[in-house]
C-alpha positions in Angstrom: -84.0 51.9 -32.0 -83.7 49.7 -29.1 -85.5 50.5 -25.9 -84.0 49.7 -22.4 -85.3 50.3 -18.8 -83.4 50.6 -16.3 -85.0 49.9 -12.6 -82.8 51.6 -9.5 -82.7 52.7 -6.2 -81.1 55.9 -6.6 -80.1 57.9 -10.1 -77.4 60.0 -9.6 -75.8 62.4 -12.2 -72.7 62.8 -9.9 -71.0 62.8 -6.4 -71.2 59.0 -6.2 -69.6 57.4 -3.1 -68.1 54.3 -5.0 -67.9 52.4 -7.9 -71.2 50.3 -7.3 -73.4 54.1 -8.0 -71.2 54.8 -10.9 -72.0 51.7 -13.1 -75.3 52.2 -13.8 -74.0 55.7 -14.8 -71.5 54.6 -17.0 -73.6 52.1 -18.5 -76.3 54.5 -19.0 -74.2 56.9 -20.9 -72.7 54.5 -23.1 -75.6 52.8 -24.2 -77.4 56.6 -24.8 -74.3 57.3 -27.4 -75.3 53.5 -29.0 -78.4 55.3 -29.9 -80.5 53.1 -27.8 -83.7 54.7 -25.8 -83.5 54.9 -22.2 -85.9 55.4 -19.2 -85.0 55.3 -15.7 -87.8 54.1 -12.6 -86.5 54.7 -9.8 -87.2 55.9 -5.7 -84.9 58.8 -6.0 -82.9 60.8 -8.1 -80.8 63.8 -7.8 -81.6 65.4 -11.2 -85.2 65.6 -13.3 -83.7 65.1 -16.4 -80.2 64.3 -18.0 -78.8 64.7 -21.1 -79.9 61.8 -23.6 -82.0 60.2 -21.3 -85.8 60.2 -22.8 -87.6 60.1 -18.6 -86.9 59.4 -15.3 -89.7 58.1 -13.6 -89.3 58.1 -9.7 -91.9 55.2 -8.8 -94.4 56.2 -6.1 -93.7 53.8 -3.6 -90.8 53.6 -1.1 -87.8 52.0 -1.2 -85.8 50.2 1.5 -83.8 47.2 1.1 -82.9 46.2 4.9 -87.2 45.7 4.2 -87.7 42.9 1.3 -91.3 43.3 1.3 -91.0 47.2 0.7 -88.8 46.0 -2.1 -91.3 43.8 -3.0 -93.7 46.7 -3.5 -91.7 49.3 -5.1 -90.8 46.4 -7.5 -94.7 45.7 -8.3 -95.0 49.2 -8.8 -92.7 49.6 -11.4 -93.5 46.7 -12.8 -97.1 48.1 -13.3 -95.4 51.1 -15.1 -93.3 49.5 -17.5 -96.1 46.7 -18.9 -97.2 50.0 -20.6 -93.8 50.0 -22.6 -92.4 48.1 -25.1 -88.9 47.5 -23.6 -86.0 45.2 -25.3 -84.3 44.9 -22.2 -85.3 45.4 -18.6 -82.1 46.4 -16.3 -82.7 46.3 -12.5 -79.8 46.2 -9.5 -78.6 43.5 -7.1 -80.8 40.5 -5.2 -84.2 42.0 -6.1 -87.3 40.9 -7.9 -86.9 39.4 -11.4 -88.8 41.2 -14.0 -86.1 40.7 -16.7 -82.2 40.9 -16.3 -80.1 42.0 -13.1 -76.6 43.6 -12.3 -75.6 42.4 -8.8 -73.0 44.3 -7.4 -73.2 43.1 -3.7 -72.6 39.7 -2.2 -75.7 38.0 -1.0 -76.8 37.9 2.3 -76.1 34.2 3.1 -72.0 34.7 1.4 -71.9 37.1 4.6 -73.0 34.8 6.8 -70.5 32.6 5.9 -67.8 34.4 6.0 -68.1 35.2 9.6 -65.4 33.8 11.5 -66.6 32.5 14.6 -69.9 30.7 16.2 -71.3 33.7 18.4 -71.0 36.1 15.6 -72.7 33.8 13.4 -75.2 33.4 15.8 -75.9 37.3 15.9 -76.3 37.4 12.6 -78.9 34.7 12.0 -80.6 36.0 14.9 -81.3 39.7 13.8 -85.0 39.0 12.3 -83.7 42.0 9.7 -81.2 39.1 7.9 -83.5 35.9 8.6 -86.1 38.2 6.1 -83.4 39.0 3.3 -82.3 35.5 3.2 -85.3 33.9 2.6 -86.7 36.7 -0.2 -83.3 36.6 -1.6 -83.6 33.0 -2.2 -87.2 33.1 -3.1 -86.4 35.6 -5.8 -83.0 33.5 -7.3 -85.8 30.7 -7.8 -87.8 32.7 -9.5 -85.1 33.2 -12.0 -84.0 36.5 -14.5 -83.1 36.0 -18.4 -79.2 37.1 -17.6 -77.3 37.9 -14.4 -74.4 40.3 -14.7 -71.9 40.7 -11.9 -68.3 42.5 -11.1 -66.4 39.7 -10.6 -65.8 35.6 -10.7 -66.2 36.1 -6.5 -69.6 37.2 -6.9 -69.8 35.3 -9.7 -68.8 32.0 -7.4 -71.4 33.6 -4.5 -74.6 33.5 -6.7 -73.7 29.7 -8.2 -72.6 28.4 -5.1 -75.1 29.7 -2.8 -78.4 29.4 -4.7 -77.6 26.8 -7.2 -77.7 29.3 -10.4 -76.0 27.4 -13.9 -72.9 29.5 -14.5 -74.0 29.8 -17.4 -76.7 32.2 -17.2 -73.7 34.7 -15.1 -71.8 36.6 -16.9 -69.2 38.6 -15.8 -68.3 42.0 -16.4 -65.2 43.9 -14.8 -65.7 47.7 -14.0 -63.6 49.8 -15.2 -61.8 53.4 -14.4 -62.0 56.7 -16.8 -58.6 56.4 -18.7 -55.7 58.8 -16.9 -52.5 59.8 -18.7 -49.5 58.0 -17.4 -47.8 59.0 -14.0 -44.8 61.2 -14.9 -42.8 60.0 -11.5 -42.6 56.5 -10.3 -39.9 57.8 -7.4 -40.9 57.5 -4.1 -37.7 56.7 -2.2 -36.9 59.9 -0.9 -40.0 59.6 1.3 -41.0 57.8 4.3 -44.2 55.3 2.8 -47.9 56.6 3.6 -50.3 53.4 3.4 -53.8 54.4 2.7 -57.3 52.4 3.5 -61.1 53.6 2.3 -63.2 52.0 4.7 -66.5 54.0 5.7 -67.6 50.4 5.9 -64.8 49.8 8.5 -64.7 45.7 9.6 -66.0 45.1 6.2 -63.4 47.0 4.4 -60.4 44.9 6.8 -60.3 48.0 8.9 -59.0 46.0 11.8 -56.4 43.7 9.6 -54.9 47.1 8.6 -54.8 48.7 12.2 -53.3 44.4 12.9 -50.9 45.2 10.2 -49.9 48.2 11.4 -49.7 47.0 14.8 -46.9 44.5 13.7 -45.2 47.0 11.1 -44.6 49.3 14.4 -43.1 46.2 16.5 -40.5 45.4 13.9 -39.7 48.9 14.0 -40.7 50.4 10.6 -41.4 53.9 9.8 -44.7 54.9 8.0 -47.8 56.9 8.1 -51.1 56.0 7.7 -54.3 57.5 6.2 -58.0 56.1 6.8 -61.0 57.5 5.4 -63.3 56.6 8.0 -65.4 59.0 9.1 -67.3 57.2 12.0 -63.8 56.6 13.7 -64.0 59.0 16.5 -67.4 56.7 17.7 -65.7 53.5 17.3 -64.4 53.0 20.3 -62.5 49.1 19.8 -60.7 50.8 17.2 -59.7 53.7 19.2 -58.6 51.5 21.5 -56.7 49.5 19.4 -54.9 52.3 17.9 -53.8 53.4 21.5 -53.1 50.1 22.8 -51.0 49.3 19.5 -48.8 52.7 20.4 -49.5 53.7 16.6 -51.3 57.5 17.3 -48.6 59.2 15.9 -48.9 57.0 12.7 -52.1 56.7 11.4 -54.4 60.0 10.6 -58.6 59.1 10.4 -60.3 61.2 7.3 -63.5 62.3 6.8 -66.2 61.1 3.7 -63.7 62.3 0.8 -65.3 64.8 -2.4 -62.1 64.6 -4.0 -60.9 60.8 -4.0 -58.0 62.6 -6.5 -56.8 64.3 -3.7 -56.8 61.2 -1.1 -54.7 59.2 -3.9 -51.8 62.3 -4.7 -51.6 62.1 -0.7 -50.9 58.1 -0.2 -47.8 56.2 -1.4 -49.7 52.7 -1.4 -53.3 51.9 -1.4 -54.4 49.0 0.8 -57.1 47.0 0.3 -57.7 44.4 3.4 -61.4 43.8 2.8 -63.3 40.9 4.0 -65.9 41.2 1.5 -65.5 42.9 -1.7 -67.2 42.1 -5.0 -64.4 44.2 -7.2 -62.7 47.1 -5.6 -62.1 50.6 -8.2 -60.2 51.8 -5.7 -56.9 50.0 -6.3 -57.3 50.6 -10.2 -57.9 54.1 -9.5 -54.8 54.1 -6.9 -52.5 52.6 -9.9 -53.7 55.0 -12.5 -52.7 57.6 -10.4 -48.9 55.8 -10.2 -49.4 54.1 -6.7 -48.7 50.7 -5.2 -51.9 48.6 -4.6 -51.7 46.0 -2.2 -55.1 43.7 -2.2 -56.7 41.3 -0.2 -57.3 37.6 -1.8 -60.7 38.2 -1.1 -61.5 41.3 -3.8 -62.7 40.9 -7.4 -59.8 43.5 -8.4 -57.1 40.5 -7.6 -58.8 38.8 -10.7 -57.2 41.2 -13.0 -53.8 42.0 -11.4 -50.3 40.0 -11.1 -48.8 40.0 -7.7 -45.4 41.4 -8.1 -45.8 42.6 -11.3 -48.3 45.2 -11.4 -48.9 45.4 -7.6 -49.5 43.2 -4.9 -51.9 40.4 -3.7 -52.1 39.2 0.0 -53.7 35.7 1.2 -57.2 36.7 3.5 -57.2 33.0 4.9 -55.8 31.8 8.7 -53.3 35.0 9.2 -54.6 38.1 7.0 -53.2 41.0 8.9 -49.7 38.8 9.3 -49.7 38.7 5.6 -50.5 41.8 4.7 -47.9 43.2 7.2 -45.6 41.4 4.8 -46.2 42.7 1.7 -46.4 46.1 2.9 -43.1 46.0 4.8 -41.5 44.6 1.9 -43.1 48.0 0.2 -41.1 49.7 2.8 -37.5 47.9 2.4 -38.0 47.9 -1.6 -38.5 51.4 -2.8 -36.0 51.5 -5.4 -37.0 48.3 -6.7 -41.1 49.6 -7.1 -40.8 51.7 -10.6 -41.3 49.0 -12.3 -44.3 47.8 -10.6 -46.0 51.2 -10.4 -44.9 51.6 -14.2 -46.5 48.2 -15.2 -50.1 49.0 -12.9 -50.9 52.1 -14.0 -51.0 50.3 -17.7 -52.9 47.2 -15.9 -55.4 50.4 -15.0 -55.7 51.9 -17.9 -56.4 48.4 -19.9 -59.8 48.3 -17.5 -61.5 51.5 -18.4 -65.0 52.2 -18.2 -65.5 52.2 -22.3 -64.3 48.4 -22.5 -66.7 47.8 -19.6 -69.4 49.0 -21.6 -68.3 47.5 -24.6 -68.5 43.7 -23.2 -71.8 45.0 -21.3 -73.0 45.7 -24.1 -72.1 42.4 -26.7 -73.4 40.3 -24.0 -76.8 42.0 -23.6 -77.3 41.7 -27.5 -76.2 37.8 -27.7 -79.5 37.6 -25.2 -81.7 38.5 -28.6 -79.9 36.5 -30.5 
């Protein structure tokens, strides 16, 4: 029986807040109904003991990754603890210290940097000491090397060769995936005025303001829709308070709070919107389309590797005018309603090809080639 350690911030047996907590999860379980032994080191976790799992081990040293060199120690720690075990495969999370294999699921620090669009915020950025520091140990540790690095998407996949000079080979990439849903039984929505949604607790990150942009021009051209954000810091963001009043769309959009029920966001919204700046794969537009609505995604998301635009949903260019061209595709959402069946038809089967059980499936032939 194979053993396999697995080395996390946080182990959660539920109420995650996006797909990058649920993969470990998923992974975890699969791999325990393989029959393979699994422990868990980690800084925090919500449970003692889970089903199948033989111990979680919460290492005795703190964890905080805006600190590398607390990283660093929690990651020496561990190390310390699992040199006592015979391990097959050792599993750890993100840019961190090598001890065997990792699973990013963030971009680096540097791809950040870089995607900044002006001089004086670049500036800010490379001044806080806070992203000098994770620079240079994310670098430091790249060099260092792992046996295998696993990541969501060819975008991350692109930030790791590109930015630390890492052979392509030694990335593979493995999509996440959704738990399978049974088909939508209504693919009509022209009797109803369109409601756009937008998950963005992370709000510039998530293309917060391309959306509010989008909206912006949606309202000019004299279009009628609604508009639901979950964004629960909105009330103490005051530039996009005033951009919502100064774009006249108050009676539009609505500002939600952290959702426990994502189910119940997705029955409420007619077409998911994904503007993001930064996004290493995006569940929420699979999970949109299960549920039988429109996706539109940003050029910049890993999902937009595994959809068709126009077919299955719809794909918007993030370079020179974002918010311009995502204001076309969702107005062309707005003029086309009797033409989407189709499209909602065909991406709630593009969803349901991308399920959680073929994620772990290719996880899991890829992490047994490495003992081959």
């Amino acid at each position: 029986m194979n053993k396999i350690a697995f080395i996390i911030r946080l182990f959660q047996d539920g109420n995650f807040h996006g797909g990058g907590e649920k993969i470990f999860y998923k992974l975890i379980n699969k791999l325990i109904q393989e029959n393979y032994t699994i422990d868990i080191y980690c800084s925090k976790s919500d449970v003692e003991s889970s089903p199948g799992i033989n111990k979680i081990i919460q290492v005795d040293s703190p964890y905080n990754h805006l600190k590398p060199d607390i990283v660093e120690n929690f990651y020496d720690k561990a190390n310390e603890l699992i040199k006592k075990e015979n391990y097959d495969y050792v599993i750890s999370e993100n840019i961190t210290p090598p001890l065997d294999i990792i699973f990013v699921q963030g971009h680096s620090v540097v791809h950040r940097l870089n995607k900044l669009k002006n001089i004086f915020e670049s500036f800010l950025y490379n001044f806080r000491k806070v992203k000098k520091e994770r620079i240079k140990y994310e670098k430091k540790w790249m060099n260092q090397g792992y046996r295998k690095i696993f990541v969501l998407s060819n975008i991350l996949k692109n930030d790791i060769k590109n930015n630390f000079g890492i052979d392509s080979d030694n990335i593979e990439v493995v999509y996440p995936g959704i738990d399978k849903q049974a088909p939508p039984d209504n693919f009509d929505i022209i009797s109803r005025e369109i409601t756009f949604g937008l998950s963005a607790p992370g709000f510039k990150r998530k293309g917060g303001y391309v959306f509010i942009k989008a909206l912006a021009l949606l309202k000019k051209k004299g279009y009628k829709f609604k508009a639901k954000v979950i964004y629960p810091k909105f009330k103490k963001n005051l530039w996009a308070k005033f951009l919502v009043k100064k774009y006249g769309i108050e009676d539009n959009i609505e500002f939600l709070s952290f959702q426990k029920n994502m189910d119940d966001f997705y029955n409420s919204i007619d077409c998911l919107v994904m503007p993001s700046i930064e996004e290493t794969f995006g569940l929420v537009a699979l999970e949109a389309m299960a549920k039988g609505k429109v996706s539109i995604v940003s050029s910049y998301c890993g999902a937009a590797e595994v959809l068709t635009d126009g077919a299955d949903s719809f794909i918007f260019n993030m370079e020179n005018t974002p918010s311009d061209n995502l204001a076309e595709k969702m107005s062309f959402v707005i003029k086309n309603k009797e033409a989407l069946s189709p499209i909602i038809q065909k991406g709630a089967e593009t969803a349901n090809n991308h399920t959680w059980d073929e994620t772990c499936k290719i996880f899991l032939e890829k992490l047994q080639k490495l003992n081959k």
